[in-house]
LUMBAPA-50901 format. One record per residue (C-alpha): residue number from 1; residue in one letter; x, y, z. Coordinates in steps of 0.02 Angstrom, whole numbers, plus 50000, padded with zeros to 5 digits. Example, Ala and Ser with C-alpha at 12.3 -4.5 7.8 and 13.67 -1.06 7.14 Angstrom:
BEGIN
(pt 1; 'A'; (50615; 49775; 50390))
(pt 2; 'S'; (50684; 49947; 50357))
***
This chain:
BEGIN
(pt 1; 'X'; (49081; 51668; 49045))
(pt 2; 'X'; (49253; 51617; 49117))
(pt 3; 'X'; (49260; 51510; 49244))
(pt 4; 'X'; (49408; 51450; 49365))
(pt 5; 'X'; (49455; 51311; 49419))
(pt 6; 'X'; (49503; 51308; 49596))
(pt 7; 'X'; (49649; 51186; 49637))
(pt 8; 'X'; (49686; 51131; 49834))
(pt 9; 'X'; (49853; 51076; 49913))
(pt 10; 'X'; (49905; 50988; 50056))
(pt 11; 'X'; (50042; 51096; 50143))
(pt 12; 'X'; (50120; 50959; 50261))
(pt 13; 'X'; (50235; 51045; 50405))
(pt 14; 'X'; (50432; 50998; 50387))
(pt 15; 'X'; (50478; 50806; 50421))
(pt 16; 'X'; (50571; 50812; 50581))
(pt 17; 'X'; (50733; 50725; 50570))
(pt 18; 'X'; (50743; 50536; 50583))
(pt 19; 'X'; (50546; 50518; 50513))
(pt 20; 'X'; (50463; 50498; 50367))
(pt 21; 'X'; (50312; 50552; 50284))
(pt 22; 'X'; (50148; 50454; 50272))
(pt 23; 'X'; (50018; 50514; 50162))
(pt 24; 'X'; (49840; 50551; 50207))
(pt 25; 'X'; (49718; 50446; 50115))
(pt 26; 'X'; (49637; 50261; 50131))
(pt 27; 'X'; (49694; 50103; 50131))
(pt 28; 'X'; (49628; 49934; 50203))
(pt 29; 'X'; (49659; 49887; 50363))
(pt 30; 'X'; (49631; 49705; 50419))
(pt 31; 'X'; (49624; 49536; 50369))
(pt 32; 'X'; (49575; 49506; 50178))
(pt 33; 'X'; (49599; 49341; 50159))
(pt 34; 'X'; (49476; 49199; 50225))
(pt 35; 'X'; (49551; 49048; 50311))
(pt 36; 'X'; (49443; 48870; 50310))
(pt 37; 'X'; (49401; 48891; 50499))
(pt 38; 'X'; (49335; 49077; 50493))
(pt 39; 'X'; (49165; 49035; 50475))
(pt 40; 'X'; (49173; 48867; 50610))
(pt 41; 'X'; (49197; 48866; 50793))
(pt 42; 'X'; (49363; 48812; 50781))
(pt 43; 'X'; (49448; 48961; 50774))
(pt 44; 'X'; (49408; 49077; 50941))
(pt 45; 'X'; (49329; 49228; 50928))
(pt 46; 'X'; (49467; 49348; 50999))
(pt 47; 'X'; (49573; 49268; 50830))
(pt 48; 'X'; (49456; 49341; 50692))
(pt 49; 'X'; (49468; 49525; 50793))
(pt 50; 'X'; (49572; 49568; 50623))
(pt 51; 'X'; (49389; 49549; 50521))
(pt 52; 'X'; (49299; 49623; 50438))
(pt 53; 'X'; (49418; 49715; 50328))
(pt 54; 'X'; (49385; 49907; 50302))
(pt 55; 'X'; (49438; 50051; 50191))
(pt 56; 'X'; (49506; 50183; 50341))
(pt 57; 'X'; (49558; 50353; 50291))
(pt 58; 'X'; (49703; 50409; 50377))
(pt 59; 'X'; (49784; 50598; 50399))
(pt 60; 'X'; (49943; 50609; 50357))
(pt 61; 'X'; (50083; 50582; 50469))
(pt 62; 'X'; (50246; 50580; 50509))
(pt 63; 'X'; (50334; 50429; 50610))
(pt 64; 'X'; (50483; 50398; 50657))
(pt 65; 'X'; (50599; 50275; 50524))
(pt 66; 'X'; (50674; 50175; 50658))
(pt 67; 'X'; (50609; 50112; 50839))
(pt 68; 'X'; (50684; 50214; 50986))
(pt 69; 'X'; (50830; 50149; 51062))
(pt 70; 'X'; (50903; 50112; 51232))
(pt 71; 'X'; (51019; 50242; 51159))
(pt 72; 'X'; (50882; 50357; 51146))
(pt 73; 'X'; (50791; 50315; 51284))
(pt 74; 'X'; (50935; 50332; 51409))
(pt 75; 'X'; (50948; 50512; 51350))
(pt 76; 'X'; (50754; 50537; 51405))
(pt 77; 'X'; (50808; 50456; 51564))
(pt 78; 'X'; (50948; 50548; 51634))
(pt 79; 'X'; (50837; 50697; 51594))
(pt 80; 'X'; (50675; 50679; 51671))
(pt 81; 'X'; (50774; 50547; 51806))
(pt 82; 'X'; (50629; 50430; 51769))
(pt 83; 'X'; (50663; 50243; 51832))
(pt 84; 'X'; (50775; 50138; 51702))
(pt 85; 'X'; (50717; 49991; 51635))
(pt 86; 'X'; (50746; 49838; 51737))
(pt 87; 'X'; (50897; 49754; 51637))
(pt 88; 'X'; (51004; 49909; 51649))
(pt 89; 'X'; (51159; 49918; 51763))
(pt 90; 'X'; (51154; 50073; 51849))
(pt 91; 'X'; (51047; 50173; 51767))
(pt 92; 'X'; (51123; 50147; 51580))
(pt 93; 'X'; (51089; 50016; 51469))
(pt 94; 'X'; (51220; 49882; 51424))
(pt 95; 'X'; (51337; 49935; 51294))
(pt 96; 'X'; (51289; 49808; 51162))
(pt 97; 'X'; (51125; 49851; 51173))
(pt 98; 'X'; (51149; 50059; 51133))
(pt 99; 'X'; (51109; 50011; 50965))
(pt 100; 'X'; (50937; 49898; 50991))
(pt 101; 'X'; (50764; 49943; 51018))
(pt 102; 'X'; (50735; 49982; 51191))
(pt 103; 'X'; (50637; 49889; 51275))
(pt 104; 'X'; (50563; 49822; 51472))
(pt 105; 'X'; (50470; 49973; 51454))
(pt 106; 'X'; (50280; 49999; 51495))
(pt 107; 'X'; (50148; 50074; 51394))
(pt 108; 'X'; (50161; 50242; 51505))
(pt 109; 'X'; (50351; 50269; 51496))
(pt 110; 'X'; (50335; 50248; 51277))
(pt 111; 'X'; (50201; 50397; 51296))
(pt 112; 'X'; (50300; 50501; 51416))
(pt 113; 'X'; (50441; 50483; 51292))
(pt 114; 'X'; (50332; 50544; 51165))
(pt 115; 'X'; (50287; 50668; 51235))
(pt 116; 'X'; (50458; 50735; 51296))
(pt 117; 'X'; (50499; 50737; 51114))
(pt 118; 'X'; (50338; 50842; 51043))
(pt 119; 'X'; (50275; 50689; 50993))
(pt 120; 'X'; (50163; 50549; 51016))
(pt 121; 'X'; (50124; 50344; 50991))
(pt 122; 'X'; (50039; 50291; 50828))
(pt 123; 'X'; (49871; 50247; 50840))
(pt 124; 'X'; (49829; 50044; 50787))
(pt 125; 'X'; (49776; 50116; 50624))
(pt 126; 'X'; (49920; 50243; 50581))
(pt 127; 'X'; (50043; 50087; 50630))
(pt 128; 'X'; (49965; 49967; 50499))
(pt 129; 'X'; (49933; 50109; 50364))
(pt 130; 'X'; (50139; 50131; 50385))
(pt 131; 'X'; (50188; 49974; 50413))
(pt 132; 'X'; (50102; 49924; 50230))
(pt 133; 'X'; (50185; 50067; 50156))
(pt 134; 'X'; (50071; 50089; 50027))
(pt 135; 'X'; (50043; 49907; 49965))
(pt 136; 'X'; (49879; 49828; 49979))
(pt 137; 'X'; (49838; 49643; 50034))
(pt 138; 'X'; (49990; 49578; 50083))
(pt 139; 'X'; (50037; 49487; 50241))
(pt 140; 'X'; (50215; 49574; 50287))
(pt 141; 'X'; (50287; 49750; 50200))
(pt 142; 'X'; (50354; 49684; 50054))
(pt 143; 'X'; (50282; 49518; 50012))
(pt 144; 'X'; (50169; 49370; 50076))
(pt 145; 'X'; (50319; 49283; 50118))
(pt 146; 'X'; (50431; 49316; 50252))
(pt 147; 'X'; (50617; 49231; 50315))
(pt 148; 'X'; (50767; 49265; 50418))
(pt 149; 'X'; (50836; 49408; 50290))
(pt 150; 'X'; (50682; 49520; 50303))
(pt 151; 'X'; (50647; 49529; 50495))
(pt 152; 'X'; (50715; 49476; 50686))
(pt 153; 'X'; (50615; 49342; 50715))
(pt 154; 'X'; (50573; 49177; 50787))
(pt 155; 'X'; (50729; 49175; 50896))
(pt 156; 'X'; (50779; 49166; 51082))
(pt 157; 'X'; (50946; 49287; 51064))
(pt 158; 'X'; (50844; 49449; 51083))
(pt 159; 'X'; (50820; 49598; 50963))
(pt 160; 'X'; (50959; 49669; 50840))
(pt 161; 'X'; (51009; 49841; 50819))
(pt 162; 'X'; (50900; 49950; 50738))
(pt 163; 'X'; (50887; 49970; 50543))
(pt 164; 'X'; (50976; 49798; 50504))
(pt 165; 'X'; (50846; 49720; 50380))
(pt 166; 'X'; (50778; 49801; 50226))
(pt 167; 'X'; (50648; 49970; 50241))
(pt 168; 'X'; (50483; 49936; 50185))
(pt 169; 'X'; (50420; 50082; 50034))
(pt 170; 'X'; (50410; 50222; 50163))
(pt 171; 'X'; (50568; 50183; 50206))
(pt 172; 'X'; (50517; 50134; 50390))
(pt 173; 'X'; (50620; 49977; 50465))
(pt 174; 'X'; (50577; 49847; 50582))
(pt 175; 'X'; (50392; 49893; 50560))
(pt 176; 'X'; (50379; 49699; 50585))
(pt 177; 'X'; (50500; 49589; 50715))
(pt 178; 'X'; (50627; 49644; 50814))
(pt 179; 'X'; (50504; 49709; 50950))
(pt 180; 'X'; (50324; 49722; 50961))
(pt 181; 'X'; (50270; 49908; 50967))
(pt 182; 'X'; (50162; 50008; 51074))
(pt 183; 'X'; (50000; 50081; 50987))
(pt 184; 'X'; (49911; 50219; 51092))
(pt 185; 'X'; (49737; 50126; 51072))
(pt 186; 'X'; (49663; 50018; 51191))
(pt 187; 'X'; (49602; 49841; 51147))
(pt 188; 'X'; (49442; 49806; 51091))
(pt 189; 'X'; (49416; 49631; 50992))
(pt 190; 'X'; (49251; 49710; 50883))
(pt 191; 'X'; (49336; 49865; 50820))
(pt 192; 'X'; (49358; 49815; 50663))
(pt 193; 'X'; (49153; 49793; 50649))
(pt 194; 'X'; (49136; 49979; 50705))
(pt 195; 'X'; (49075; 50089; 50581))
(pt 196; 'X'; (49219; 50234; 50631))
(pt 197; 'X'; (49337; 50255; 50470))
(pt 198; 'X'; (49421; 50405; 50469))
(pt 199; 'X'; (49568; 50427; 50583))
(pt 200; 'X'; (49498; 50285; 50730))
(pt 201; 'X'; (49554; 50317; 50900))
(pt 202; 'X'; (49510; 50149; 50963))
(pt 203; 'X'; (49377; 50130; 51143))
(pt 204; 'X'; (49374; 50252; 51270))
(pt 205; 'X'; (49449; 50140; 51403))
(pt 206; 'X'; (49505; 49954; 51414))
(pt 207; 'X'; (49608; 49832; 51503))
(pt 208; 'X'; (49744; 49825; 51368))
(pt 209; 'X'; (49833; 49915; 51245))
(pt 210; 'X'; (49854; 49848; 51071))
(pt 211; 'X'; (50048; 49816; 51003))
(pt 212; 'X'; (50067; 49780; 50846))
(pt 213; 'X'; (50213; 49683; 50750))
(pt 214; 'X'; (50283; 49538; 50821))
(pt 215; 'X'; (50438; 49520; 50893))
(pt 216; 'X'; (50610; 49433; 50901))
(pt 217; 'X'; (50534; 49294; 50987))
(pt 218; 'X'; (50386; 49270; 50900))
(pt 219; 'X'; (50322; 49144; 50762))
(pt 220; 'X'; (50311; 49213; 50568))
(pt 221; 'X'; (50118; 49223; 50595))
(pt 222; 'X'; (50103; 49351; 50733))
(pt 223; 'X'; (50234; 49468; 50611))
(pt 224; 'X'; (50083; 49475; 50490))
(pt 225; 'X'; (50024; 49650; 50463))
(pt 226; 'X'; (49855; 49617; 50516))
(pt 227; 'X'; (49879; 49531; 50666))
(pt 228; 'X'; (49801; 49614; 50819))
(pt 229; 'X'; (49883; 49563; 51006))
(pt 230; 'X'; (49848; 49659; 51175))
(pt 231; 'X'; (49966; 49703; 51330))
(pt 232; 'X'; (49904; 49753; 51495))
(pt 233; 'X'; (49989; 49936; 51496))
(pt 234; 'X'; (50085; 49921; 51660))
(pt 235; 'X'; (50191; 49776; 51574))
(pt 236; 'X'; (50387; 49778; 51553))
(pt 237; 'X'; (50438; 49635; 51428))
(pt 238; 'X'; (50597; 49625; 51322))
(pt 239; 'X'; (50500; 49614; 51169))
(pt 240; 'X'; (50390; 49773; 51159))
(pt 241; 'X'; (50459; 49945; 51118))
(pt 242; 'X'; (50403; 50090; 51015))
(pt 243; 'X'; (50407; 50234; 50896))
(pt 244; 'X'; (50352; 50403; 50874))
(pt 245; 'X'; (50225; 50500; 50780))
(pt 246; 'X'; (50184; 50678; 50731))
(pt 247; 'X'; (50028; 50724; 50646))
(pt 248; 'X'; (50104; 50822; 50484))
(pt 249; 'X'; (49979; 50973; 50501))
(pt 250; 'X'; (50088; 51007; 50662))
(pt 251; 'X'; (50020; 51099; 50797))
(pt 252; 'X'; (49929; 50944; 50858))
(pt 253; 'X'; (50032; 50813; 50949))
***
């Protein structure tokens, strides 16, 4: 009796230009190391919404490498003649600032931009499945250590152009500092406690949308991959922006 051995493959639709790749499969998402106060009442509750870690499978992905810019964005403007962010003059961003992440823009205009393009925002878990690029346990993409030659951080002067500090090993940059991004999900402290593991969507409804990152003006410990912070969606700061995602079975924004 012969038998045959049936073998499956993954046909991923074409990367788009200007993303990358991410791989279905697991990985852990959250917190996996203990600090002394976890178990006391010293640390608040809404700071251990990062526990318990959990294996999440993830579908594969693509995203873009690089957060959009106001170089970007302006295009999107002048198209759909959507309101500019507040810092611009006239309608266009400043000239040294073509370059940066843009930014002053709320949690509806990154999703409308999305979608202009085909696209749409990562979810909380895609985010921190390629912001680890495919390295388990650490606390930023490349080590547990972080200074002013991996990421924009921890400074009053305002993001940097895009794609100035090393690409983590997706080849994504700025996946930490620089600006906070927008994730699609809205904000719920117990998620991680939820038994929902394969591709999570986050709740339903909320009062705030999770970004995920840290920013230029934010301390080393809020660039940590697991840390979880929440924006009421309306919000225009200039330290959140975005990227773009496109599931890789296409079809599906």
């Amino acid at each position: 009796m012969i038998r045959f051995i049936l073998f499956l493959t993954v046909s991923y639709a074409a990367t788009p230009e200007g993303m990358v790749l991410v791989p279905e499969g697991e990985f852990t998402m959250g917190r996996t190391k203990l600090t002394p106060d976890d178990k006391t009442i010293m640390r608040p509750r809404i700071l251990l919404d990062d526990r318990p870690a959990r294996n999440v499978f993830v579908s594969a992905f693509h995203i873009d490498v690089k957060e959009v810019t106001h170089e970007q964005y302006a295009v999107f403007v002048a198209a759909t003649k959507r309101a500019a962010p507040y810092h611009w003059v006239d309608g266009k961003p400043p000239a040294d600032l073509l370059t940066a992440p843009a930014f002053n823009v709320t949690w509806n205009d990154a999703v409308d931009y999305c979608k202009w393009q085909g696209k749409r925002l990562p979810t909380e878990a895609e985010w921190e499945k390629a912001a680890r690029g495919g390295k388990e346990g650490l606390d930023y993409p490349l080590s547990n250590k972080i200074d002013a030659k991996s990421a924009r951080y921890a400074n009053t002067a305002g993001p940097l152009p895009v794609g100035k500090f090393p690409p983590n090993d997706y080849g994504l940059y700025d996946m930490i500092g620089n600006v906070a991004e927008w994730c699609s999900d809205w904000f719920d402290r117990d998620y991680y406690s939820k038994n929902e593991n394969k591709d999570p969507q986050g709740p339903p409804m909320g009062q705030y949308k999770v970004i995920r990152g840290g920013a230029w003006s934010d301390a080393a410990k809020i660039l940590k991959l697991n840390y979880r912070n929440w924006v009421r969606p309306n919000q225009r700061t200039p330290n959140i922006g975005f990227r773009c995602v496109l599931p890789a079975t296409a079809g599906r924004p």
